[in-house]
Structures are given as structure tokens and as C-alpha cells.
C-alpha positions in Angstrom: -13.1 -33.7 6.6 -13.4 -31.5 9.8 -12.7 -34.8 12.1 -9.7 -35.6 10.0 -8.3 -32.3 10.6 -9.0 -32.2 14.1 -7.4 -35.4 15.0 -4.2 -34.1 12.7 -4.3 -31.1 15.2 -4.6 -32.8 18.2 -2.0 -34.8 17.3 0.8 -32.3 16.2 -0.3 -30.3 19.5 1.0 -33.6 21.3 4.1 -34.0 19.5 4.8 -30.4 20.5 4.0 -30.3 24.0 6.3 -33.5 23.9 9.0 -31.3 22.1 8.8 -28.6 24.4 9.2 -31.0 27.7 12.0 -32.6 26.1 13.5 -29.2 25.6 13.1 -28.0 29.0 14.6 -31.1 30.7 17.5 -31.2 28.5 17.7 -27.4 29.2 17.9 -28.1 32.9 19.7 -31.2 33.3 23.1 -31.3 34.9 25.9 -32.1 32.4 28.3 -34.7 33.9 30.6 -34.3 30.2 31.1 -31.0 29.6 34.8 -31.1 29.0 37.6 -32.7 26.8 38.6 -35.7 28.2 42.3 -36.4 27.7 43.5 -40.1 27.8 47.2 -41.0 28.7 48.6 -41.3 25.6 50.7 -44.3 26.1 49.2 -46.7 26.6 50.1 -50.5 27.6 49.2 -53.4 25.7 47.9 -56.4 26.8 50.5 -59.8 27.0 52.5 -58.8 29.4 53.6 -61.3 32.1 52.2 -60.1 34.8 48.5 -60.0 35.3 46.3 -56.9 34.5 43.0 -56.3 35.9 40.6 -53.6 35.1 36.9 -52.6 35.9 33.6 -51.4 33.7 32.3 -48.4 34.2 29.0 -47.9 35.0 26.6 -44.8 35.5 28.1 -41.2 36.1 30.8 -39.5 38.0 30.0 -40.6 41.6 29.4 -44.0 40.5 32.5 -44.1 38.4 34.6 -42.8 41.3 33.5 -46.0 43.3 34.8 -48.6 40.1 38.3 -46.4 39.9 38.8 -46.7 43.7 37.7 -50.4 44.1 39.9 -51.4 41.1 42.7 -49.5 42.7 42.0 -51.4 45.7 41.5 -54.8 44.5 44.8 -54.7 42.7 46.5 -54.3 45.3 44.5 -57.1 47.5 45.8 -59.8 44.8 49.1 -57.9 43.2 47.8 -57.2 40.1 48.2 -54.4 37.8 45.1 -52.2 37.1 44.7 -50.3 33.8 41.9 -48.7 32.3 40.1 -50.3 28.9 37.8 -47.7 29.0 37.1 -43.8 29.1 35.6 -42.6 31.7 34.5 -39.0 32.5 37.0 -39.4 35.7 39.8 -37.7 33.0 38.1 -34.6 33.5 37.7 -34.1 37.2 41.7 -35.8 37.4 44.9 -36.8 36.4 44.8 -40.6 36.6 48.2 -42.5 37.7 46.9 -45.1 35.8 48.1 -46.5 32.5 45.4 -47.9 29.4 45.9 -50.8 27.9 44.4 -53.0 25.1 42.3 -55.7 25.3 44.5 -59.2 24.6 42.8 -59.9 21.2 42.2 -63.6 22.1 39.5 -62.1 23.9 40.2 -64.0 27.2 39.6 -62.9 30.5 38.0 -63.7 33.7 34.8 -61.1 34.7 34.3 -61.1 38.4 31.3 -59.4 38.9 29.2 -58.1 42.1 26.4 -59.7 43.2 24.6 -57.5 45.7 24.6 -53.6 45.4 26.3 -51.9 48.1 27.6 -55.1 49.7 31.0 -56.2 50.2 32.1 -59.6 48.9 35.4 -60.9 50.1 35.8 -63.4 47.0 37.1 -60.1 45.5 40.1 -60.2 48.3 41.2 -63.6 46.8 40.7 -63.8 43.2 42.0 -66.6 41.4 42.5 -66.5 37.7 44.6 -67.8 34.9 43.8 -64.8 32.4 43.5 -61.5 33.0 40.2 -59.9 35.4 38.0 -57.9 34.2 35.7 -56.7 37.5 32.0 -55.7 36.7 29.0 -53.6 38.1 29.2 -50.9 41.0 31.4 -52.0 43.5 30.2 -49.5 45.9 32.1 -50.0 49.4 34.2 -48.7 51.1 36.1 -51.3 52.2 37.4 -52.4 48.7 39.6 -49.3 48.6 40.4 -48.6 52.8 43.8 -50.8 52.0 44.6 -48.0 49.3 42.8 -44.7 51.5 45.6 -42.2 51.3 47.2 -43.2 48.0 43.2 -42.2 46.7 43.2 -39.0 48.4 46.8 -38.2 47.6 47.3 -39.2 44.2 44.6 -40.8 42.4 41.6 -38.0 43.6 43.4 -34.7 43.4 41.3 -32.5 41.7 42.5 -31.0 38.5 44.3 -27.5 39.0 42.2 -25.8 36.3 38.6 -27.1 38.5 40.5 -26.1 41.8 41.4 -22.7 40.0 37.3 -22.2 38.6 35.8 -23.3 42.2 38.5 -20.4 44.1 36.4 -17.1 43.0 33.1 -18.3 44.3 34.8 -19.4 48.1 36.8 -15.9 47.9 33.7 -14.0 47.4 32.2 -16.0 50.5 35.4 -14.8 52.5 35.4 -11.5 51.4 32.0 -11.1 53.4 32.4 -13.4 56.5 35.2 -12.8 59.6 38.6 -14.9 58.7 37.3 -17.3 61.6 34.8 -18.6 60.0 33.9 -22.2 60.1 32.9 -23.3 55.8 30.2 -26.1 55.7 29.4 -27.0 52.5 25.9 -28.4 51.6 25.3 -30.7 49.2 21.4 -31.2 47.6 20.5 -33.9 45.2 17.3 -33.9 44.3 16.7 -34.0 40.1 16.0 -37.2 38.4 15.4 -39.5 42.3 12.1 -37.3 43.0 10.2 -38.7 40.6 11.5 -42.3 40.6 9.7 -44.6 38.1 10.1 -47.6 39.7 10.1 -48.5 43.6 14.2 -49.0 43.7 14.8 -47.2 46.9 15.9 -44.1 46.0 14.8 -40.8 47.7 15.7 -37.5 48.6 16.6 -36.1 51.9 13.7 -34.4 54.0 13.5 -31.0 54.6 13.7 -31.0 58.8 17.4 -33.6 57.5 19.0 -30.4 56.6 17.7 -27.9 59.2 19.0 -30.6 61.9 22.2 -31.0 60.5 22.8 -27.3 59.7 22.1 -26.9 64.1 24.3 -29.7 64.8 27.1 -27.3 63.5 25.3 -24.1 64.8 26.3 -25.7 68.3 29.4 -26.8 67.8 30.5 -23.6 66.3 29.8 -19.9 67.2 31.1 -18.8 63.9 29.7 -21.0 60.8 29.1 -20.0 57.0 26.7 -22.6 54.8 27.6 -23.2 51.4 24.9 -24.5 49.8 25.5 -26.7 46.1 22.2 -28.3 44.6 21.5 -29.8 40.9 17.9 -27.8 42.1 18.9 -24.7 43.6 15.2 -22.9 43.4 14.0 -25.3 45.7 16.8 -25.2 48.6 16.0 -21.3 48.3 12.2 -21.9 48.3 12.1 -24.8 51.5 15.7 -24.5 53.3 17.5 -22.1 55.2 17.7 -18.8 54.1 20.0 -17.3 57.3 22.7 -14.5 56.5 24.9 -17.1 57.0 23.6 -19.7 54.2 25.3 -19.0 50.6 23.7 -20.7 47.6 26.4 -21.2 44.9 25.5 -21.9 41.2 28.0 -22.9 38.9 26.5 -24.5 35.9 29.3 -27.2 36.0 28.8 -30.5 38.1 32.9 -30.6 38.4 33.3 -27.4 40.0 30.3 -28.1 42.0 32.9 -30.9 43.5 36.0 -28.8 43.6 34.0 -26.4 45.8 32.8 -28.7 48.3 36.2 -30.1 48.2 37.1 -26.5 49.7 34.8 -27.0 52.8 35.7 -27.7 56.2 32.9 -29.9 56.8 30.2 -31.7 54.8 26.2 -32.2 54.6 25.3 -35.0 52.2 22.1 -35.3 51.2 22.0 -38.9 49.0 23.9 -39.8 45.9 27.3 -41.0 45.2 28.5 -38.0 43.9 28.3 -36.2 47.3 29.3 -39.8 49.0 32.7 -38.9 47.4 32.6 -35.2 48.6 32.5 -36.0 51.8 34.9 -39.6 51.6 37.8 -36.8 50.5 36.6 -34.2 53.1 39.1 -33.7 55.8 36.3 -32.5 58.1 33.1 -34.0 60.1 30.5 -35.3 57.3 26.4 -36.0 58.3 24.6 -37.9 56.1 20.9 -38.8 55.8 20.7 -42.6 57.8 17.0 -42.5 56.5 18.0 -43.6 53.0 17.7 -45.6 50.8 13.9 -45.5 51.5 12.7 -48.7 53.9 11.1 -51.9 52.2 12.2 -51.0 48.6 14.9 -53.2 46.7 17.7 -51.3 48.0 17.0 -51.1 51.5 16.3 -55.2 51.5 20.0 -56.0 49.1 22.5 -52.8 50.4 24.5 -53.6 53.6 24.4 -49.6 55.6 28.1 -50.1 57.5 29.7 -51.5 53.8 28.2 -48.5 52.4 28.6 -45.9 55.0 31.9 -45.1 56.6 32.1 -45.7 60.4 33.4 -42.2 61.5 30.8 -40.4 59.5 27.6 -38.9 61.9 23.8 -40.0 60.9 20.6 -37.7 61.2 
């Protein structure tokens, strides 16, 4: 009877240390849908005469951001009309100049889809179809959307007035403290869920001596230069990075105004990630990334192609 009641204990101890871990990583996790998303309410059905072509979205914000802009930018490569079958957490961060549609409800379409990660394929310059095309996986390149660059940064990426209008208090109490001459270099940190990668894909985050050398590649360039630091782990930026007068670590609770901040900077750090990839594709200013990702002899360093990922003006370290 004792053995019975031991294993009964052992087991409901498991279940609750399981319960409790679950608790604490939901607890820290960084919510990517933390708003009402609002959908253009009208919408275009399907059957018209001219062709339509939309995308699937895969993965969060950052990687969503790359299937808007390359469906934006494929359109317009083969004079089709995009639209939108799906939601997409994009309605929160801005206003889409995009119409939704319905699917035709023959069900007939043409899927292109990728076939490398991080590669660009110029079948998708040319696309020849009878039906409508639907375009499928991550579509992460640049050069899908460089036809369509400022109509992006103009139109289709300007951050919502409300985000722009949350981000403003934490910049102003920055500027209250600094000289109006200041030079604002945001930081961006991803670290979370890539490390502790379950399986060998490629991902890793940025070394610590990454940031101190590109926070002293603006140190010389600059005499006057304030560091705003963003992480989804802020404890450990203010435990292993740069802790100088001049370094501000900003917590906002909210991934979105995490963007519209950086979106405020005069120049960019990137660490990895595609949300930060977007940061700094929309910055204005000189952006470093880390050249040492994705990590060598893993899936992603063998398939990706670095100068279809990576844009050419953009400094490595």
C-alpha cells in the first residue's frame, strides 16, 4: 500500500513541476497577438477578370512581414493583383493598402511555392498560370520586393499611429536626459526560444564580443551616441552587455512597440531574427548585423544564399 502511494506521489509531483514550467514560460513569453486585429471590411471576391494572387502566411510577425512584401512584389513582377485570403497579425502593427478577397469556390488555383529557404528563385519573376496563384512558404529575400522598396516603406509598412504614439514616451524620456545632439542607436537582442534549439537547424544567437564591437563601431564614428537597447530577454543584456551611462534598456511588454521604437532610431544593431531583419530593412540609418549567423554546417547555413538574404549596403561584424 505504501509503494502504491509513493508512486501516486511521485507522479503528481511530476505533473506539477510540469505545470509550474509551463506556467512560467507562458508567463515570460513574448506575445506577437496582443491586439484586435481589424480586417478591411470590404472585401473583393474572387471571379474577377483579371488575375489575383495571394500568399500563406507562415510563422510570426517578422516572418509574415517577408510573405506581405514578396507578394507585393511579385504582383507587380507579373501584373497581377494581390489580396489577402488570410489574417495575419500584420493588421495590428499597420494599415494594409490591400483588399481581401474570397477564395473562387471551384477551388482552383495554381500554388507556387519556394523551394530553398532564404534563396531567391526567379521562376517567381515569370509566373505563368491560367487560374489564380496562390504563393507558399517564406519567401524570405529581399530581392522579391526591391522593385516595390519605397511603395513598402511608404505605404504598405507605416506603423500604425496608436504604436508610434505608445513607443514616443519611452524615446522622450531618453531625450530628456541626453544633449539634443545626440546620435540614437537602437539595439535589438533576440535570444528566447533560438538558445535552446531542439534540433540542429542553424539558428543561434549573437555573441557577446558581436555587440560590444558593433556598439564601438558607432563609439568612433560618433562623439555623441545614446544605446537603446530592446530584448525579448532583457535580464541578460543587463547581466553580459554594456552597462555605460550611455546604454538605455527599454522594456515594453509589447513586441509591436518594441518595433515602433526601433523604428525611431537613427541607426540599427541586429542581433538575428526576422523581426529585427525588418527593423533595420525600414531604418533610414547605417544597420550591422551579425555575418556569423546562421551557425556554419547546419541545414540553414548549407540551403540559405547570405547576399539573397542580406541587403548589400548593410555592414557585417
Amino acid at each position: 500500500m505504501r509503494v502504491v502511494q509513493l508512486r501516486k506521489f511521485k507522479g503528481f509531483r511530476r505533473v506539477f513541476v510540469i505545470v509550474i514550467i509551463c506556467l512560467v514560460a507562458l508567463a515570460t513569453m513574448r506575445k506577437f497577438s496582443t491586439r484586435n486585429i481589424t480586417v478591411q471590411k470590404n472585401p473583393v471576391p474572387y471571379g474577377r477578370n483579371e488575375k489575383k494572387i495571394t500568399v500563406g502566411f507562415h510563422g510570426r510577425a517578422g516572418n509574415q512581414m517577408f510573405q506581405y512584401a514578396s507578394l507585393i512584389g511579385i504582383a507587380k513582377m507579373n501584373n497581377m493583383t494581390p489580396v489577402l485570403l488570410e489574417i495575419t497579425e500584420l493588421w495590428n502593427m499597420f494599415d494594409l493598402p490591400i483588399s481581401t478577397a474570397y477564395m473562387d469556390k471551384s477551388g482552383k488555383y495554381t500554388e507556387v511555392k519556394e523551394e530553398h529557404t532564404a534563396v531567391y528563385a526567379p521562376k517567381f519573376e515569370n509566373i505563368i498560370s491560367k487560374t489564380d496563384v496562390y504563393l507558399n512558404r517564406y519567401l524570405q529575400s529581399w530581392k522579391y520586393f526591391e522593385n516595390v522598396k519605397m511603395d513598402l516603406k511608404q505605404r504598405h509598412y507605416k506603423i500604425k499611429n496608436e504604436l508610434l504614439e505608445e513607443a514616443l514616451p519611452y524615446v522622450q524620456d531618453i531625450k530628456r536626459k541626453v544633449s539634443k545632439e545626440a546620435v540614437f542607436v537602437g539595439v535589438h537582442v533576440r535570444r528566447g526560444d533560438i538558445v535552446h534549439e531542439r534540433k540542429p537547424v542553424g539558428h543561434i544567437p549573437a555573441p557577446i564580443p558581436y555587440f560590444y564591437r558593433a556598439m564601438n563601431y558607432f563609439r568612433k564614428r560618433y562623439s555623441n551616441v545614446v544605446f537603446v537597447m530592446i530584448s525579448n530577454s532583457m535580464m541578460w543584456c543587463q547581466d553580459h552587455l554594456d552597462d555605460s551611462s550611455n546604454v538605455y534598456h527599454v522594456e515594453t511588454g509589447d513586441p509591436y512597440i518594441d518595433f515602433a521604437i526601433l523604428h525611431k532610431m537613427d541607426h540599427l544593431i541586429l542581433s538575428v531574427g526576422t523581426f529585427g531583419w525588418w527593423a533595420g530593412y525600414l531604418s533610414p540609418g547605417t544597420v550591422i548585423f551579425y555575418k556569423g549567423y546562421p551557425k556554419a554546417n547546419t541545414t540553414m547555413s548549407i540551403e540559405m544564399k547570405q547576399t539573397d538574404f542580406i541587403p548589400r549596403h548593410w555592414v557585417g561584424l
